[in-house]
C-alpha positions as CSV (number, residue, x, y, z in Angstrom):
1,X,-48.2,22.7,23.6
2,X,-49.1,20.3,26.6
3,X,-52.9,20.4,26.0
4,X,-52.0,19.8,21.8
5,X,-50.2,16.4,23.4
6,X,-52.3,15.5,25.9
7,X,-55.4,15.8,23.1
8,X,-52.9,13.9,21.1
9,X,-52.1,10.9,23.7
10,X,-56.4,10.7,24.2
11,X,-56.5,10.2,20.5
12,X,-54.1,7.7,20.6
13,X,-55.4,5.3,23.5
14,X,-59.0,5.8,22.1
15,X,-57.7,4.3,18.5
16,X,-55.4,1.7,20.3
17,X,-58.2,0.6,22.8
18,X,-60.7,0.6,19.5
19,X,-58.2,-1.5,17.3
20,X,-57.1,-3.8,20.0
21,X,-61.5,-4.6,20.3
22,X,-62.1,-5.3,16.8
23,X,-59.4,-7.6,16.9
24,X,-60.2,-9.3,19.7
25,X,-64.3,-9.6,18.0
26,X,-62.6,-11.2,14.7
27,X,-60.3,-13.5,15.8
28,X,-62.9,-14.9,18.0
29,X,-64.6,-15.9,15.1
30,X,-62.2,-18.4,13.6
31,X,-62.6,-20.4,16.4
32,X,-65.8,-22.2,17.4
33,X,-67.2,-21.9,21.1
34,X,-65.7,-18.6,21.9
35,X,-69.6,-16.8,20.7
36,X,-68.1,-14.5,18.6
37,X,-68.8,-16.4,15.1
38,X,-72.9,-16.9,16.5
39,X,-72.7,-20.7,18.2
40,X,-71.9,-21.5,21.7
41,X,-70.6,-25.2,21.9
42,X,-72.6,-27.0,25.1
43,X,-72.5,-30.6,26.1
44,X,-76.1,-31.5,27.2
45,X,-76.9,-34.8,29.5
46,X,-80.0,-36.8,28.3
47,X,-81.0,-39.9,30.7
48,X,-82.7,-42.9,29.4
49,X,-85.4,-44.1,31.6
50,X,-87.0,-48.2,31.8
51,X,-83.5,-48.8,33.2
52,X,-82.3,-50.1,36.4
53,X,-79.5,-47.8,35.9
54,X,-80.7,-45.1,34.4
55,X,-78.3,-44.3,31.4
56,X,-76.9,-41.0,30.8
57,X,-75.7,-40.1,27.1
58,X,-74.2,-36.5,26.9
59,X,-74.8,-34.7,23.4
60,X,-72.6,-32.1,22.2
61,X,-75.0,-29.1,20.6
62,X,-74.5,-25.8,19.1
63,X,-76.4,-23.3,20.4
64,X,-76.9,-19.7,18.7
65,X,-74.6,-17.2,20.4
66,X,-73.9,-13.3,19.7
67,X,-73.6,-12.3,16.2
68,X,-71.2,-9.7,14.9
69,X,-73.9,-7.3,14.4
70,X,-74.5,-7.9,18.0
71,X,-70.4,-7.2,19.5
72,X,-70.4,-4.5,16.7
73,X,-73.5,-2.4,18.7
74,X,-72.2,-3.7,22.0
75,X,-68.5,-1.8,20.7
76,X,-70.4,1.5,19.3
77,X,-71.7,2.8,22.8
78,X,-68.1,2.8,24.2
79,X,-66.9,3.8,21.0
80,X,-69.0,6.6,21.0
81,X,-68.5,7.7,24.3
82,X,-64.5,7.3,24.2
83,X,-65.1,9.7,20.9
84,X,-67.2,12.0,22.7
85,X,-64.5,12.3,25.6
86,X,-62.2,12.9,23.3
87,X,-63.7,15.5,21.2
88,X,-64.9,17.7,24.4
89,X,-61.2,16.9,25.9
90,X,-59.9,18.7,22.8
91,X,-62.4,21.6,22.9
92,X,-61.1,22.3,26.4
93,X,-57.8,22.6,24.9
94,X,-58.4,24.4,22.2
95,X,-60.5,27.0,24.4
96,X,-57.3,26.6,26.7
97,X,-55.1,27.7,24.5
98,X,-57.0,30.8,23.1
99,X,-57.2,31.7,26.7
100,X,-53.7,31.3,27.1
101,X,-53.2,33.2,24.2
102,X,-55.4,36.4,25.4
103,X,-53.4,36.1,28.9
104,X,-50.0,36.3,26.9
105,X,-51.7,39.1,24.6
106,X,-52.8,41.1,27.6
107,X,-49.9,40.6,29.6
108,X,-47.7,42.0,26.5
109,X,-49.7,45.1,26.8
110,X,-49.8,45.9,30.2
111,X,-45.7,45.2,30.4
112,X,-45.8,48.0,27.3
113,X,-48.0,50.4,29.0
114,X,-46.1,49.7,32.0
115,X,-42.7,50.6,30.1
116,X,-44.5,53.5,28.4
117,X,-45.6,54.8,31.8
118,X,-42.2,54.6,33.0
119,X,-40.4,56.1,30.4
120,X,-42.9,59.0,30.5
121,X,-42.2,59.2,34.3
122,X,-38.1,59.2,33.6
123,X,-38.6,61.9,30.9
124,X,-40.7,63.7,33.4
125,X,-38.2,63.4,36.0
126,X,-35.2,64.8,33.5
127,X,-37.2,67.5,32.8
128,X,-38.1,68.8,36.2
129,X,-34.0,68.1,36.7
130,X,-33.2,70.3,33.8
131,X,-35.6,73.0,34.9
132,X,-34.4,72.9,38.4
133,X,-30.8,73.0,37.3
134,X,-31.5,76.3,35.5
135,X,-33.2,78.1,37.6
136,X,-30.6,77.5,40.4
137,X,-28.3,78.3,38.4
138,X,-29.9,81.5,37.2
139,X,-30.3,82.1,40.8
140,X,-26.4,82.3,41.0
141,X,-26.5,84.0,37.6
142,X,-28.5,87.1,39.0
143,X,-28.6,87.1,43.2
144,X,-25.4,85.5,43.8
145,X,-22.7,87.3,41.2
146,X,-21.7,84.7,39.6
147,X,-19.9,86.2,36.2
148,X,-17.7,88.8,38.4
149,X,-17.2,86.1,41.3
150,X,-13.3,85.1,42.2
151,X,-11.8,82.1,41.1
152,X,-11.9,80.2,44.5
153,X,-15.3,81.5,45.3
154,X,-17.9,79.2,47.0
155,X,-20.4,80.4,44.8
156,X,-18.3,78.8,41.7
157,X,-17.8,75.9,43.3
158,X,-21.6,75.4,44.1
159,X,-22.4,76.0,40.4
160,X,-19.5,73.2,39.4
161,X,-21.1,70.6,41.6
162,X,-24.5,71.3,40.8
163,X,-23.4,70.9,37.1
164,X,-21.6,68.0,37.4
165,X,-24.2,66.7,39.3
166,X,-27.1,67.2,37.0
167,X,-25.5,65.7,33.7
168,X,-25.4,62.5,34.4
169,X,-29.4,62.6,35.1
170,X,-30.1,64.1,31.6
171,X,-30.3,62.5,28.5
172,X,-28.5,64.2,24.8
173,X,-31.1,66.5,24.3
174,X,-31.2,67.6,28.0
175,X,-27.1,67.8,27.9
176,X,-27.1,70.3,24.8
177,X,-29.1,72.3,26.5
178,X,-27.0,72.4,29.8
179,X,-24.1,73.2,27.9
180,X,-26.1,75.8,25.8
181,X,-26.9,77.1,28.3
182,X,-23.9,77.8,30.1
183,X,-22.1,78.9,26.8
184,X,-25.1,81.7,26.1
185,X,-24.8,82.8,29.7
186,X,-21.1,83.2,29.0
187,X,-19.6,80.7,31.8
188,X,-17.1,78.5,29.8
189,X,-15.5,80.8,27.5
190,X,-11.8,79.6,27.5
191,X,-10.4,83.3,28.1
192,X,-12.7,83.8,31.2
193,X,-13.8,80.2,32.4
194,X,-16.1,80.5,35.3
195,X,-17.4,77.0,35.4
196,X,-14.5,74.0,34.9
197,X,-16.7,71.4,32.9
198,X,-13.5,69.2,33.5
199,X,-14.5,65.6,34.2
200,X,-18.2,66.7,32.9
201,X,-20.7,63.5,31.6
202,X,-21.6,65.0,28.6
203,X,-21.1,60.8,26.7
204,X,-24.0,60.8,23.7
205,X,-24.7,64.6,24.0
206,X,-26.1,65.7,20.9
207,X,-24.5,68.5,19.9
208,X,-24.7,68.4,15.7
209,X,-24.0,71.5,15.1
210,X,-23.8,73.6,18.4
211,X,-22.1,76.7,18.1
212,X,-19.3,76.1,21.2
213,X,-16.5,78.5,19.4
214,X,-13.9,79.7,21.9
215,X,-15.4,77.3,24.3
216,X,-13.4,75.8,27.2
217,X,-14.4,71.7,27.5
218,X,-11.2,70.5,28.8
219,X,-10.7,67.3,30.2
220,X,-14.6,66.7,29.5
221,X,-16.2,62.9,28.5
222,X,-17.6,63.5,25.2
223,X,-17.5,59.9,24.3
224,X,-19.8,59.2,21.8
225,X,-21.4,62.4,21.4
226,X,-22.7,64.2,18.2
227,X,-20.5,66.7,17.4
228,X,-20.9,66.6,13.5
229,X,-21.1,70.0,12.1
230,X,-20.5,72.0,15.3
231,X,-18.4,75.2,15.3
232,X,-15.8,74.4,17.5
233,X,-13.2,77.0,16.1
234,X,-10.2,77.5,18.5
235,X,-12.3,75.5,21.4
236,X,-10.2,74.3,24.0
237,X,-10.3,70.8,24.2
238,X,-7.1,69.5,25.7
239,X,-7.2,66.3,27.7
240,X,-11.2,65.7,26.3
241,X,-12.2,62.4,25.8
242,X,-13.5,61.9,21.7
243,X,-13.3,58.2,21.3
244,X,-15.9,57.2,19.1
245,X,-17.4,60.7,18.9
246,X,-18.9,61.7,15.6
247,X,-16.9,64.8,14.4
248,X,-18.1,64.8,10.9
249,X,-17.5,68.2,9.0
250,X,-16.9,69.4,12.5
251,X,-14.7,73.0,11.9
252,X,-11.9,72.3,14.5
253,X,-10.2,75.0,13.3
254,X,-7.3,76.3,15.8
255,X,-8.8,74.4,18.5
256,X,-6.6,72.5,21.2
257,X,-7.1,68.9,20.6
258,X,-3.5,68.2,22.9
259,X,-3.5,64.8,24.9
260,X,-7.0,64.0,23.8
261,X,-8.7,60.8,23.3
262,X,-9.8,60.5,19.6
263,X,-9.7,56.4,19.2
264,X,-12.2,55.7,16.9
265,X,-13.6,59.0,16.4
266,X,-14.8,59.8,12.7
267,X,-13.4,62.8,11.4
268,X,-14.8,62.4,7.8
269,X,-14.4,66.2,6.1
270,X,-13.5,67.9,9.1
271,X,-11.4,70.9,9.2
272,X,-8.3,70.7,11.5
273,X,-6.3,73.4,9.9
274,X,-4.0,74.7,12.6
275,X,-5.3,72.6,15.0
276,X,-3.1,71.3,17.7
277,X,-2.7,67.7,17.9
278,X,0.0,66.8,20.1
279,X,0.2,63.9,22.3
280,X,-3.3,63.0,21.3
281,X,-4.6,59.7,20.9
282,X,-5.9,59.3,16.9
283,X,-5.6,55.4,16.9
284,X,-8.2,53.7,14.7
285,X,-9.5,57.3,13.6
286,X,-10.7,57.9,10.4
287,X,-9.7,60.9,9.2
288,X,-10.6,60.7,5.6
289,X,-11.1,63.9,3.6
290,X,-10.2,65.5,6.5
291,X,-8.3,69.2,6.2
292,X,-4.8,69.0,8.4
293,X,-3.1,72.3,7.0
294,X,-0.6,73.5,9.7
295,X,-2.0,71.3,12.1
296,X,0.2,70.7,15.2
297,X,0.6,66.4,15.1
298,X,3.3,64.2,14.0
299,X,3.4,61.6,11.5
300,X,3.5,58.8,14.1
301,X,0.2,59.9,15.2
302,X,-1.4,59.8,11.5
303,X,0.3,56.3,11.1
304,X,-2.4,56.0,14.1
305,X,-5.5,56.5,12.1
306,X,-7.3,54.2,10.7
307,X,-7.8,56.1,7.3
308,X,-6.7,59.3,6.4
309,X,-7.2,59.0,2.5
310,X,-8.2,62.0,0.7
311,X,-6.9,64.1,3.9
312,X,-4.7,66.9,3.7
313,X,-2.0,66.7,5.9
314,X,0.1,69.2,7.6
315,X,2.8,69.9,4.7
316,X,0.1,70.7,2.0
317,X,-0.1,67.2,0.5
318,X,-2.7,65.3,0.0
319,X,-3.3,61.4,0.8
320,X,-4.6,59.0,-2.0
């Protein structure tokens, strides 16, 4: 932009500087004496001799001066040279910019191999997290008792920090896999709970359909997590935070939804038959479509929800 103006402003004096010449060359010309319209006015001195005195008449003569032809070629040169300037002044720019334009080409790249290298390098280091989680923990599993350990064990408590600490690390790929993991291995079943996942990061886990049936995630942050489709039949999720979590066609059946945070959460099609609802939070959730046979909840927590049309609710009727 800078070199365009400054190309520009050249232009400009060049023409101004030109214009302001040719004026100059032919307004000289309406007047005599000036040279510019070919005469030169001089006064010349002629003394007549054979007299005491010696008599001086001055004669006023015209004598041939420059001709426009001649201020016309004594204009080109300059002309020609101010054009010249100008023109290479212009190239410079216009090579300027192109190199300006590679700089800010090449500098793009490198700043997107640079944020490709480092997203490698984070996905690298979740990895290696992941992998190190599980084989400590399957250190636990195998050397340390961990299935048949007490509630109040150290050894439970070790394998509660280390999953709380590794969560947060792991994106919602990595988290489904934690918590597959642990529900395969048999450590958060809600009749035998050996790890309490209460307080657990598991926000945007992906978990469309997971099989986590019987499951204990109390008092766990699933806030904006993809829970659409899962099998989460007679889960225990009392005290779990749901807002904005995507519970579409998600079988809740039996589960334990009491004093639960739901704000927001889309329930579209999900099954909630006999599912207890009690002190939990459904404002602004859309539960349209959604199956609320025997369900545990009062009316003053539908009148929460931001939709519940089509939705069966708990005394067999259904919602236009």
């Amino acid at each position: 932009m800078r070199a365009r103006f400054r190309s520009r402003l050249a232009i400009g004096i060049a023409a101004i500087v030109i214009v302001v010449v040719v004026t100059l060359i032919f307004v000289g010309y309406r007047f005599d004496g000036t040279g510019f319209n070919g005469y030169n006015k001089v006064t010349i001195a002629h003394t007549i001799s054979g007299t005491n005195t010696g008599t001086v008449i001055k004669t006023e003569e015209y004598q041939p001066g420059k001709s426009l032809w001649d201020w016309l070629q004594l204009l080109f040169v300059p002309a020609v040279l101010t054009l010249g300037a100008v023109w290479i002044t212009s190239r410079q720019n216009h090579d300027l910019q192109i190199a300006e334009q590679q700089h800010k080409a090449e500098r793009a790249l490198a700043e997107q191999q640079h944020e490709a290298d480092r997203d490698i390098a984070l996905d690298n280091q979740r990895e290696e997290a992941l992998q190190a989680y599980i084989d400590s923990m399957s250190e636990l599993l195998l050397h340390e008792n961990l299935r048949s350990s007490t509630e109040d064990s150290e050894v439970r408590k070790i394998a509660r920090v280390r999953t709380l600490t590794v969560l947060p690390k792991l994106d919602s790929n990595r988290k489904r896999s934690v918590l597959n993991f642990l529900y395969e291995s048999g450590l958060i079943n809600k009749d035998n709970r050996i790890i309490d996942l209460s307080g657990a990061n598991l926000r945007g886990a992906d978990l469309g359909g997971a099989d986590l049936r019987l499951a204990d995630l109390s008092g766990t942050d699933l806030g904006g997590a993809n829970l659409s489709r899962a099998d989460l039949r007679e889960a225990y999720l009392s005290g779990a935070n749901l807002s904005q979590t995507n519970l579409i066609e998600a079988d809740l059946n039996g589960a334990n939804l009491s004093y639960a945070k739901l704000i927001f959460a889309n329930l579209l099609e999900a099954d909630l038959r006999g599912t207890f609802l009690l002190e939990a939070d459904l404002g602004g959730a859309d539960l349209g479509g959604a199956k609320l046979a025997d369900a545990l909840v009062t009316p003053k927590q539908l009148d929460q929800a931001r939709s519940l049309k089509g939705a069966t609710i708990p005394d067999g009727s259904i919602r236009p």
